[in-house]
C-alpha positions, -999 to 999 in steps of 0.1 A, spaced: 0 0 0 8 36 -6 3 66 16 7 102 12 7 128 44 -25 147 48 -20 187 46 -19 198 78 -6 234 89 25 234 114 40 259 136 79 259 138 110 279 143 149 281 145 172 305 153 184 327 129 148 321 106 141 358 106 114 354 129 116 365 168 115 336 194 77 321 198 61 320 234 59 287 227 93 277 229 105 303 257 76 287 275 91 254 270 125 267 283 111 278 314 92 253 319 127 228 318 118 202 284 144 222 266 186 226 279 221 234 264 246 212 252 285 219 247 292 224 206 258 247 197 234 213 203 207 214 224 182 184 240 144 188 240 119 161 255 102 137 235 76 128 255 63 99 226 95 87 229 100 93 267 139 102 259 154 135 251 165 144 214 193 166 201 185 193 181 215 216 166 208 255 153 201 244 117 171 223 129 136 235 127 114 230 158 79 220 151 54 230 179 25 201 184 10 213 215 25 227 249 39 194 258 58 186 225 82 199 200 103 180 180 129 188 163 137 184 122 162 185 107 165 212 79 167 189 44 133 169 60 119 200 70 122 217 37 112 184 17 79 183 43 73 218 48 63 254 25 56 285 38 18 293 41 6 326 28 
């Protein structure tokens, strides 16, 4: 069988994007899912996976909800993912 992802409308970010920080993701700093790493990688929680996920400052970080964001990396993300207008 063949399958072929719904459209669906996603909220993400990086640094650097051209876009200012989202509340989202300063909530989730605060809030501890989200710490520093030496060498510019961070961690963020998985909470499907139960195990935290590095996520370096070309990744995008797509926002499902205030208990999850995972991170993608930037050729996925721009294969997956267009601007909406």
């Amino acid at each position: 069988m063949k399958f072929k992802t719904k459209p669906i409308e996603v909220e993400a970010w990086r640094e650097g994007c051209g876009e200012p920080t989202p509340e989202w993701f300063n909530d989730f700093v605060i809030s501890g899912p989200v710490h520093g790493l030496p060498d510019n990688i961070s961690q963020v929680w998985n909470k499907n996976h139960n195990s935290w996920v590095d996520f370096g400052p070309t990744d995008w970080l797509i926002y499902n909800g205030p208990d999850d964001i995972l991170p993608c990396d930037e050729e996925t993300f721009e294969k997956k993912y267009e601007v909406v207008k």
